[in-house]
Each structure stands twice: as structure tokens, then as C-alpha cells.
C-alpha positions as a Markdown table, in Angstrom:
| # | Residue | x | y | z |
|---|---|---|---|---|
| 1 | Unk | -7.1 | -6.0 | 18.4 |
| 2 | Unk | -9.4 | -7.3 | 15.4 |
| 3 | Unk | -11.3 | -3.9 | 15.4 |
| 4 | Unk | -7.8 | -2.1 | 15.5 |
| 5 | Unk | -7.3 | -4.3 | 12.6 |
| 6 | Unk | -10.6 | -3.7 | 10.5 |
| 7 | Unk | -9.9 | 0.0 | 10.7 |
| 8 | Unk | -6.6 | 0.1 | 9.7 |
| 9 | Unk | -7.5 | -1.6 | 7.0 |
| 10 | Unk | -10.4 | 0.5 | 6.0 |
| 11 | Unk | -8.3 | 3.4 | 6.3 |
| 12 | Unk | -5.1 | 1.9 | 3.6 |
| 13 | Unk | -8.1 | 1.0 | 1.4 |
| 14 | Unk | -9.6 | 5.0 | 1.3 |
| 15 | Unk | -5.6 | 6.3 | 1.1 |
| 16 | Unk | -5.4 | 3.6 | -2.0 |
| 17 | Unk | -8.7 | 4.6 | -3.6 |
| 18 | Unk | -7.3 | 7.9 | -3.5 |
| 19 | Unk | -4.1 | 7.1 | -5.7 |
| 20 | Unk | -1.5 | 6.5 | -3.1 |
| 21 | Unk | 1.2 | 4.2 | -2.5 |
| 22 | Unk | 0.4 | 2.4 | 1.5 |
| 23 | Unk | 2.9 | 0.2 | 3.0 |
| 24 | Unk | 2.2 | -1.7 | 5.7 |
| 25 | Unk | 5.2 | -2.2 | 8.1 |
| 26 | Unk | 6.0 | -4.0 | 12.0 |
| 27 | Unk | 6.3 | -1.2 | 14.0 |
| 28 | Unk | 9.8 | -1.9 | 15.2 |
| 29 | Unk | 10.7 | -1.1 | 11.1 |
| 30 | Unk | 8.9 | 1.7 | 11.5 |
| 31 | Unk | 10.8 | 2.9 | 14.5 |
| 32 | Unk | 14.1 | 2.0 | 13.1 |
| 33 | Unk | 13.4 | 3.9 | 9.9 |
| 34 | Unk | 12.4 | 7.1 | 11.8 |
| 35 | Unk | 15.3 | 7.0 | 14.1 |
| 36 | Unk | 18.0 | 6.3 | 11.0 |
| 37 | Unk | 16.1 | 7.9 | 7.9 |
| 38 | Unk | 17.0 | 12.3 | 8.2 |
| 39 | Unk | 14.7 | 12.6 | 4.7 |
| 40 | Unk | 12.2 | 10.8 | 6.3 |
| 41 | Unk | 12.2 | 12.5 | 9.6 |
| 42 | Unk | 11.9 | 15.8 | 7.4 |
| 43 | Unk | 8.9 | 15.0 | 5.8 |
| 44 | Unk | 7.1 | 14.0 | 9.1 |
| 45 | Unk | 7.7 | 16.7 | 10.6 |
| 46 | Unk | 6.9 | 19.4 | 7.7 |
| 47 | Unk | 3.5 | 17.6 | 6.4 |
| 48 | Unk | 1.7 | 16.1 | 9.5 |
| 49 | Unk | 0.3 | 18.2 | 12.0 |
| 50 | Unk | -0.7 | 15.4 | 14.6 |
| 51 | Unk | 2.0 | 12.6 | 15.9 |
| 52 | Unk | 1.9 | 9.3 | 14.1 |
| 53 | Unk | 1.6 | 6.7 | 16.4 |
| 54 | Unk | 0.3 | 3.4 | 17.4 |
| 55 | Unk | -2.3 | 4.7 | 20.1 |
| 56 | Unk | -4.5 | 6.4 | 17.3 |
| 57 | Unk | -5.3 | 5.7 | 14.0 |
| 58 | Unk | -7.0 | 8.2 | 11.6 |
| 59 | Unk | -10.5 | 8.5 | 10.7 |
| 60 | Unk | -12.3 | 8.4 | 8.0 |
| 61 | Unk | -13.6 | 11.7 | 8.7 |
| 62 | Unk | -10.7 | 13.2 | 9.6 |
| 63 | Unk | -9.2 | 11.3 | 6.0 |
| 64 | Unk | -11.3 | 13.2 | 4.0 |
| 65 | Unk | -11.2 | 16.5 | 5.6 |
| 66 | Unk | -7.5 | 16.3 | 4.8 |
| 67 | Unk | -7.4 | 14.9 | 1.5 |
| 68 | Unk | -6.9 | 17.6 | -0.3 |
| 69 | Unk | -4.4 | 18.7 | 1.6 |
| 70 | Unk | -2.2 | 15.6 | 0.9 |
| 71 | Unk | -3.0 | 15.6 | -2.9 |
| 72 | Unk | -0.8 | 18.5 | -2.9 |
| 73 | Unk | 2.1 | 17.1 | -0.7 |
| 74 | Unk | 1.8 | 13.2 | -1.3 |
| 75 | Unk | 4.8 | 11.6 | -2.7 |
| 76 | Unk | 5.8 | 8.6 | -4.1 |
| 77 | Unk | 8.3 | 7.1 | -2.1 |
């Protein structure tokens, strides 16, 4: 659990060094905001190619292969 920990937080320090917003969440929240949120679902769905869940976190190789890709979609929520 402490590793899961140390990497997650590595990984919302790179996002934030790159100029984006992170919010860190529970996920039941998480689950709930999916479920309810239509906009949100949207945007899942449209600018993520793998499925966001709790049994894989993202490198930071794989960050910056995609980076660009995101500068060009991130938004502010």
C-alpha cells in the first residue's frame, strides 16, 4: 500500500509540474461522480484510451509519452 502510495504521488506531482489541476478523491466519490456526472462520463470516454482504475496506475513513462497528447485536450475543471 505505501509503494501504491509513493507512486501515485510521483505521478500528481509530474501531471502538476506539467500545468494541471490534480484532485485527489476516495474512490467511492469517484465512483459516484462517474455514475451521476453525463459531462464527465463524456470526456472519459472521448480522451482516454485505457480504463481508469484502481488496479493500475500510470507511469511515468507512459506520462510522458502522452503528454503532449493531453496538452492539447486537458481542461480545467
Amino acid at each position: 500500500m505505501r509503494e501504491l502510495r509513493e507512486e501515485t504521488t510521483k505521478n500528481n506531482n509530474y501531471l502538476r509540474h506539467l500545468g494541471y489541476t490534480v484532485i485527489e478523491m476516495y474512490e467511492c466519490e469517484w465512483g459516484e461522480m462517474k455514475a451521476k456526472d453525463k459531462t464527465l462520463q463524456r470526456f472519459i470516454s472521448t480522451n482516454f484510451r485505457r480504463r481508469l482504475d484502481k488496479k493500475s496506475t500510470m507511469s511515468e513513462a507512459e506520462t510522458e509519452k502522452d503528454h503532449s497528447r493531453w496538452r492539447t485536450t486537458k481542461q480545467r475543471i
